[in-house]
C-alpha positions in Angstrom: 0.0 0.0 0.0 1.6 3.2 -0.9 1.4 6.5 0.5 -0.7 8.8 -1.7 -1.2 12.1 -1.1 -4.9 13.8 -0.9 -3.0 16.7 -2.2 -2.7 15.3 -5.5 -6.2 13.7 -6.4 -8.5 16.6 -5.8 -11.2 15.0 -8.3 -10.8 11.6 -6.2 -11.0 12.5 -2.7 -14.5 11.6 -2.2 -16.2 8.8 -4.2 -19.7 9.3 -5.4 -20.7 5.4 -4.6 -20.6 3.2 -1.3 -17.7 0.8 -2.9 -15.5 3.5 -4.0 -16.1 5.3 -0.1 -15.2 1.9 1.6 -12.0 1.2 -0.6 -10.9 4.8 0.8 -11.2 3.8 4.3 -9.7 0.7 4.5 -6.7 2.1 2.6 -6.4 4.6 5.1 -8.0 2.9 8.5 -6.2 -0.5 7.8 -2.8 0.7 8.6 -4.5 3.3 11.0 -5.5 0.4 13.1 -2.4 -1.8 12.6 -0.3 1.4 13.7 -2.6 2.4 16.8 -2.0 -1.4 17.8 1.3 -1.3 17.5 1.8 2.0 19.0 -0.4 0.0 22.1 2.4 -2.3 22.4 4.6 0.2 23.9 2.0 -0.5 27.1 1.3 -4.1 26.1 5.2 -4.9 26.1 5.9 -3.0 29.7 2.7 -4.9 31.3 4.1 -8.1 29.8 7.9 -7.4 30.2 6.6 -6.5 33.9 4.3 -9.0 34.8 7.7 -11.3 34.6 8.8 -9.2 37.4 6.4 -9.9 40.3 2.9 -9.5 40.6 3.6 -6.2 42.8 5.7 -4.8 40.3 2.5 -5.2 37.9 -0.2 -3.7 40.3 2.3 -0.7 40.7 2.5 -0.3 37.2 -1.1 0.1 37.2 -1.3 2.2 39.8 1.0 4.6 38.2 -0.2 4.5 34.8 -3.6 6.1 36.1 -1.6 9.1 36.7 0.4 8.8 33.3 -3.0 8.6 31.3 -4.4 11.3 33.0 -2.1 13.4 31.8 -2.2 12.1 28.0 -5.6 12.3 28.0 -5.8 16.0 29.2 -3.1 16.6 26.1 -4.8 14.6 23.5 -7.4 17.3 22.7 -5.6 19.8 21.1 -3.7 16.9 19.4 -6.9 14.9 18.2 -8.4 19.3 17.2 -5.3 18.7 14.1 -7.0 16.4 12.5 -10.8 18.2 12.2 -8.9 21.4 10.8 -6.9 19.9 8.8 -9.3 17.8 7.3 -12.2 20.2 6.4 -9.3 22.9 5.2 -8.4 20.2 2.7 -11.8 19.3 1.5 -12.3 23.0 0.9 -9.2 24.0 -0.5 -6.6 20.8 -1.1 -3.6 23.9 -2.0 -4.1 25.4 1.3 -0.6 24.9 2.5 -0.6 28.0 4.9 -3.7 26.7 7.3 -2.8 23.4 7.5 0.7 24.7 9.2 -0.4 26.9 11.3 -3.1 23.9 12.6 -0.1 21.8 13.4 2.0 24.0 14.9 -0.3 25.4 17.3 -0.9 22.2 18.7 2.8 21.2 19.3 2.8 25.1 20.7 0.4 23.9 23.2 2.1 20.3 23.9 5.6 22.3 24.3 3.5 24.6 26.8 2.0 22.1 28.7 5.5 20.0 29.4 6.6 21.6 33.0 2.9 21.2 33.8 2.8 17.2 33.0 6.8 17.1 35.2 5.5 18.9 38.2 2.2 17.1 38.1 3.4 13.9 38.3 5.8 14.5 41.2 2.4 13.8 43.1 1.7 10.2 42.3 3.0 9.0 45.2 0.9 10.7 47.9 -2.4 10.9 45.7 -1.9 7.4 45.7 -1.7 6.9 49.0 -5.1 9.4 49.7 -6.9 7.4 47.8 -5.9 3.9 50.0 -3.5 2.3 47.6 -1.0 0.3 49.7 2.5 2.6 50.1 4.7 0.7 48.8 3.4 0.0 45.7 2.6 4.2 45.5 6.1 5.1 46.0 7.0 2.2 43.2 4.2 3.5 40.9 5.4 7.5 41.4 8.6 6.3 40.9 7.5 4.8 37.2 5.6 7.5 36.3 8.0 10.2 36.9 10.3 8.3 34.3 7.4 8.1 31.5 7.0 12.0 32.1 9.9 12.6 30.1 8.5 11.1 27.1 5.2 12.4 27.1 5.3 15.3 25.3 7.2 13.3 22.8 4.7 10.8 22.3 2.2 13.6 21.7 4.1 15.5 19.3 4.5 11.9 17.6 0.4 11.7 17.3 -0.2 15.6 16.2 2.3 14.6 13.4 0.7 11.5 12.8 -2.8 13.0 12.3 -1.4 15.8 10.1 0.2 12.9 8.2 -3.3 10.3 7.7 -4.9 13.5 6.5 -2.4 13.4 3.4 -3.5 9.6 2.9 0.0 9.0 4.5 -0.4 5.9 6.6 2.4 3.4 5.6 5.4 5.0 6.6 3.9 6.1 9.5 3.4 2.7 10.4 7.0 1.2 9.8 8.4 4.0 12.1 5.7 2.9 15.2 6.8 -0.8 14.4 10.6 0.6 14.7 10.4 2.6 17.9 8.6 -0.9 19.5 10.7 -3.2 18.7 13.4 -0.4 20.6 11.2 -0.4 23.2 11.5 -3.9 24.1 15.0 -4.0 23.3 15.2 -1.4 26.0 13.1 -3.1 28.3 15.5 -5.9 28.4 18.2 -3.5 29.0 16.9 -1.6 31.5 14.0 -3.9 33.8 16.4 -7.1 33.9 19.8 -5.6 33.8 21.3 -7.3 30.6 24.6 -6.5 29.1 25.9 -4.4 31.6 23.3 -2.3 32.6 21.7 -2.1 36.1 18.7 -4.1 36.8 16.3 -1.0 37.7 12.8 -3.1 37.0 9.8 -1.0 37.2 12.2 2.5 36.9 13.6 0.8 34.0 10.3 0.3 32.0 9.6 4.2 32.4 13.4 4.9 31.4 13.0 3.0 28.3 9.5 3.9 27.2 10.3 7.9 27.5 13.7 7.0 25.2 11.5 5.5 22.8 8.9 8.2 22.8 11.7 11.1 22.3 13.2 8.6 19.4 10.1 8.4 17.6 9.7 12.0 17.5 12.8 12.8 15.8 12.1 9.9 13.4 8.5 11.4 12.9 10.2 14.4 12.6 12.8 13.5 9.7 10.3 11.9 8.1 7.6 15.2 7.4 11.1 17.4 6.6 11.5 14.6 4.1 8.8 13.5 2.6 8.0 15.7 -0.7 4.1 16.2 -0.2 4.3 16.5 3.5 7.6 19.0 2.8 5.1 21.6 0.7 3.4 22.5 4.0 6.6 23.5 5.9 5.5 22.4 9.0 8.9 23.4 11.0 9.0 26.8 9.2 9.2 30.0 11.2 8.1 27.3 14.0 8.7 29.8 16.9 6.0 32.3 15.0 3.0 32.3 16.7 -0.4 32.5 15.3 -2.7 33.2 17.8 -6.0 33.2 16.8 -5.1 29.6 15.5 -3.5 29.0 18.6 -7.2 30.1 20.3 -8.7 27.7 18.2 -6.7 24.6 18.8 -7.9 25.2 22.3 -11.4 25.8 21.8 -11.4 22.8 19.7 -9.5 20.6 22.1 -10.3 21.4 25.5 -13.8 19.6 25.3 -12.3 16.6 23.5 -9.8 16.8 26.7 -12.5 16.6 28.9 -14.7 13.9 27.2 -11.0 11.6 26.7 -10.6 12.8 30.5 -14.4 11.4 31.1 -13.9 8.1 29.8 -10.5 7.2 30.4 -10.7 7.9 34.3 -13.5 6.0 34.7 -11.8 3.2 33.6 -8.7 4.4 35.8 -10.7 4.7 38.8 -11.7 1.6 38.5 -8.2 0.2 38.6 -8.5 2.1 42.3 -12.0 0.3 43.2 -9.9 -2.5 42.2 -7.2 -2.0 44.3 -9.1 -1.2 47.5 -10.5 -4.8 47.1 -7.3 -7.1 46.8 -3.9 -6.7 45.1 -4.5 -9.9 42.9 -7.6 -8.2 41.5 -5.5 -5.0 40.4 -3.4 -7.4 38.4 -5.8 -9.5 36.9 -7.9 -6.1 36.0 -4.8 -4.4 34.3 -4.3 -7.5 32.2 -7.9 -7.7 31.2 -8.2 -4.1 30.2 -4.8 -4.4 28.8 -6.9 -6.9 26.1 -9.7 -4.7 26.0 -7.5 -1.6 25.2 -5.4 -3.7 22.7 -8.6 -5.1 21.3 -10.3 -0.9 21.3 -6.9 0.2 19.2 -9.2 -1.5 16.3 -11.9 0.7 15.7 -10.0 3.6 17.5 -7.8 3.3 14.2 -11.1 3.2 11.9 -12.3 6.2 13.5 -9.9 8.1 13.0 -9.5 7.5 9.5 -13.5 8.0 9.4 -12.8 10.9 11.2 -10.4 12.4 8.2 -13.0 11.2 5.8 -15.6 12.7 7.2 -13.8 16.4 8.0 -13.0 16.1 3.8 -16.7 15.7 3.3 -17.3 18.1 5.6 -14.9 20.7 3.9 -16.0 20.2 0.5 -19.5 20.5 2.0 -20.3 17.2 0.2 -22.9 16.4 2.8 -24.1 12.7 0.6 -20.6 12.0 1.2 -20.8 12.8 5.2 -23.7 10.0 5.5 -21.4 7.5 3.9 -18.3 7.6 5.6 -20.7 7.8 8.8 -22.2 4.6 8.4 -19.6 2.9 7.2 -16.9 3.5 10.2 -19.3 2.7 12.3 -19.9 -0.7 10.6 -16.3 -1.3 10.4 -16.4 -0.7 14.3 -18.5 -2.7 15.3 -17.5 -5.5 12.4 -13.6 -6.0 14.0 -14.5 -5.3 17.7 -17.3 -8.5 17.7 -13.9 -10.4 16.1 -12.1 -9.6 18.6 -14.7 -10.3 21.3 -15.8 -13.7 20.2 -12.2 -14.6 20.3 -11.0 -14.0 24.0 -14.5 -14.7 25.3 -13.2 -18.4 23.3 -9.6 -18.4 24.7 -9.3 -16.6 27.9 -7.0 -19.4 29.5 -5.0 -18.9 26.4 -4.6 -15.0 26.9 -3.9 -15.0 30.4 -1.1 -17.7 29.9 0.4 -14.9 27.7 0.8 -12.1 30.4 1.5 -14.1 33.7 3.9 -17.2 34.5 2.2 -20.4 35.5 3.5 -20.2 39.1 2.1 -21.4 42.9 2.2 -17.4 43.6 0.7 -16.4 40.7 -2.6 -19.0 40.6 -4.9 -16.3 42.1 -4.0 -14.2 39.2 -4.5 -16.2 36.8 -8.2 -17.5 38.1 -9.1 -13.7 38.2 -8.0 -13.2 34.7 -9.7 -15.6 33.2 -12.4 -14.1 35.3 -12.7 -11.3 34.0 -12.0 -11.9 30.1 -15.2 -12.6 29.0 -16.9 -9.5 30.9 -14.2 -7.2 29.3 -15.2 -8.9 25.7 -18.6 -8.1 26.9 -18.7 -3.8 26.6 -16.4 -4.6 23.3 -19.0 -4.1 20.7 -20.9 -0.8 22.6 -17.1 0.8 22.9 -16.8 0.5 19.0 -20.0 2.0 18.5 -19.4 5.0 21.3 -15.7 5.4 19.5 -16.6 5.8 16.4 -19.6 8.0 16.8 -17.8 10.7 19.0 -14.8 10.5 16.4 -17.2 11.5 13.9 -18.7 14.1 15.7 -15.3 15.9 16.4 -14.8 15.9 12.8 -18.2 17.4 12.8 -16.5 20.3 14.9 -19.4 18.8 17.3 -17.6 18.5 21.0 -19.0 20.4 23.6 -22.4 17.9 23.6 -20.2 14.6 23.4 -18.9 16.4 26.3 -22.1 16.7 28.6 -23.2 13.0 27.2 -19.7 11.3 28.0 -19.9 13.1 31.6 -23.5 11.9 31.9 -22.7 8.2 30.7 -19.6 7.6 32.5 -19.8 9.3 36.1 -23.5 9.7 36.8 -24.4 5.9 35.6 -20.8 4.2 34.7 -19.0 4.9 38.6 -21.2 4.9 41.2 -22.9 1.2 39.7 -19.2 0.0 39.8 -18.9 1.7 42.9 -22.0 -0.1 44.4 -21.5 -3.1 43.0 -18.4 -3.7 43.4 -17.6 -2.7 47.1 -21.0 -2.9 48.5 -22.6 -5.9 47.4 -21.4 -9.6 47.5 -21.4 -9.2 43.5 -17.8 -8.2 44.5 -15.2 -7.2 41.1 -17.6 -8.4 38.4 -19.4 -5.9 39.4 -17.3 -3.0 38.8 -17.4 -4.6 34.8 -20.9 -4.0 35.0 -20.6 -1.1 35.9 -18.4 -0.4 33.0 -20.6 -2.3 30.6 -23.7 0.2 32.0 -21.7 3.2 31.1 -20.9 2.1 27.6 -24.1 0.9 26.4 -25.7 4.4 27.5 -22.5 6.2 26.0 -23.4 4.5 22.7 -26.8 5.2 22.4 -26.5 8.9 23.5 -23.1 9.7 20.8 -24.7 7.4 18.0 -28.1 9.3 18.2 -26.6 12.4 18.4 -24.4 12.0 15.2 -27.7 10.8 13.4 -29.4 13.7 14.3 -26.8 16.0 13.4 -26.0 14.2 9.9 -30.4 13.0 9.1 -32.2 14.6 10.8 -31.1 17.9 10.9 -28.2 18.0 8.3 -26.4 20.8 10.4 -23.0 20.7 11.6 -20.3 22.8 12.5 -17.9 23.9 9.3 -14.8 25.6 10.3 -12.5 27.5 6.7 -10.0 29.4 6.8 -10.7 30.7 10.7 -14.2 31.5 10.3 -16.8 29.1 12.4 -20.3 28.7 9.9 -22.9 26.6 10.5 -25.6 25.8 8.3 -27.2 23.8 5.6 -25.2 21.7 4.1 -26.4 19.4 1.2 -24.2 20.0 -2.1 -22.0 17.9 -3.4 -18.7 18.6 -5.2 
């Protein structure tokens, strides 16, 4: 599959016909997906790499990656705001070099900005950990972790705000070999660094956060060369007159991203605090938890990857006001969804015993583990097919310019019905940890009802959506074609 720029196919950037529209996504949410897995294995390969450690080395890992994921999540909005911009400034005008750059660089402005804030916050993990009633030592080995994966933050979001400017040029394959380059460095480090090979001091749980941060800032610069070198991607000179500011832009990279912050920040602590619900219930429960979300997150990078790329074809739509075009892409990332994520699910709810042999040794200390894990496989393949339907319909509505109701809905979904049912059910009724997946199964269901009626209200029944050109914010009527 090559990498063929958007810039260059103005009369073929959206199909007229439901074959030519699916063709176009797959090419472009195929090696989405692939990369958004492989980019997971970063995680998947720590909680593995880990888990080989001891069981308490594991549960502190999952301690402290609440923390870490806090933070990504807060930065992820003005990174995921690239790729609406970008995408409906392309579907207006596919030569419009100068807004696409000034997308993209405001949204590294506001990473670089946010960096001391992401070092100082996480200096905290230990006692917030401890407020909360996680066991100390395991809070002092989590803050510890943490405080090493700081470093690479800002580098891994850099690597995604390049990323999206790059799938909204159709340019999805290289991007893919340099995420399968910086893994395979990331377990290489791992082995250097948690076990103490060739020389180097065995620093464990410190040295997973040491290596993943190296990776993170490697991938950067590799990210980096490649947009300097790449001849379509060069035209927009990205890294131009970088230190320029452009604030209006700048304004509306946050306005944009702050309620796709907030909605990220909605979901993905629910499923964080429940790793502390978790914990206040047994240590072997955190472990077997981590691992079982671990699947369901690997399992999620699947239609997270179709999203996005619906995401990119629906901001072209969008921008060329091609509004025939909008319903297409609609229904057919969310069929996509739903299509790989029931794959997935059928296959651990078939295998669980199989998967949990993966991520923990077969050991007298470890059997309590394991029993959990297999546990709780089946109920995390049970929220699977309402997640790929919640994905894909808020990653259509950002590309919409649609955020602040996804925002009031995710709020709703997760923390008014999702926590306090886990809350209940898990701590206060003999229902005991399954019930904080029910919990999470309630939150999802509701969270995929409320996002997919809202995108088929916006898109059938009302056919208005926000349109954002060249820094002016319309809304209207949109029903022409190219």
């Amino acid at each position: 599959m090559s990498d063929t720029g958007l810039i260059s196919a103005d009369k073929k950037v959206m199909p007229a016909n439901w074959p030519g529209e699916l063709k176009a996504i797959l090419a472009l949410g195929l090696p989405m997906a692939a990369t958004q897995i492989v980019q997971f294995f970063v995680y998947t390969i720590d909680v593995i790499m880990i888990g080989r450690v001891s069981a308490d080395a594991l549960a502190a890992s999952s301690l402290g990656l609440v923390v870490m994921f806090l933070i990504w999540m807060i930065g992820s909005g003005p990174v995921a705001a690239v790729t609406p911009l970008i995408s409906q400034s392309l579907g207006a005008n596919q030569h419009d070099y100068d807004d696409v750059r000034y997308s993209v660089r405001m949204s590294l402005w506001v990473v670089a900005l946010m960096t001391p804030v992401i070092i100082l916050g996480v200096m905290f993990t230990e006692p917030v950990l401890v407020f909360f009633g996680q066991d100390p030592v395991m809070s002092k080995m989590a803050g510890e972790y943490v405080l090493m994966l700081s470093f690479g933050m800002p580098f891994a979001l850099g690597v995604m705000c390049l990323r999206n400017f790059l799938a909204a040029l159709n340019k999805t394959t290289i991007p893919l070999l340099l995420v399968i380059i910086s893994t395979a460095l990331n377990a290489f480090f791992n082995y250097l660094f948690i076990f103490g090979n060739w020389g180097f001091p065995r620093l464990e749980l410190i040295g997973a956060g040491i290596a993943s941060s190296l990776v993170y800032f490697i991938s950067f610069l590799l990210f980096f060369a490649y947009v300097r070198l790449d001849s379509e991607a060069h035209r927009f000179r990205i890294f131009n007159d970088f230190f320029t500011p452009k604030w209006d832009r700048f304004k509306e990279v946050i306005i944009l991203g702050w309620p796709i912050s907030v909605s990220t920040v909605f979901e993905g602590m629910l499923f964080n605090a429940c790793v502390l619900l978790m914990g206040v219930i047994g240590k072997f429960e955190i472990a077997a938890y981590q691992i079982a979300m671990n699947v369901a997150a690997l399992a999620f990078m699947l239609p997270w990857g179709m999203s996005m790329a619906g995401a990119v074809r629906v901001g072209l739509a969008a921008g060329a006001r091609n509004h025939p075009a909008v319903k297409r892409v609609c229904l057919i990332t969310i069929g996509l969804c739903v299509a790989t994520m029931a794959s997935v699910a059928v296959f651990v709810t078939a295998v669980p015993e199989f998967i949990t042999g993966l991520y923990v040794k077969d050991t007298p200390e470890n059997i309590d583990v394991s029993r959990l894990t297999i546990l709780f496989l089946p109920l995390a393949a049970a929220f699977m097919l309402s997640d790929a339907v919640q994905v894909a319909s808020n990653q259509l509505l950002r590309a919409l310019k649609d955020v602040k109701a996804p925002m009031y809905m995710t709020g709703f979904c997760y923390w008014i019905v999702g926590f306090p049912l886990a809350w209940y059910l898990g701590l206060k009724t003999p229902v005991g940890p399954n019930g904080i997946w029910y919990g999470l199964l309630a939150s999802l269901t509701v969270a995929s009802v409320l996002l997919g009626g809202r995108l088929y209200w916006l898109v059938w029944r009302t056919q208005r959506y926000k349109l954002l050109v060249k820094e002016v914010k319309l809304e209207g009527e949109l029903t022409g074609t190219n």
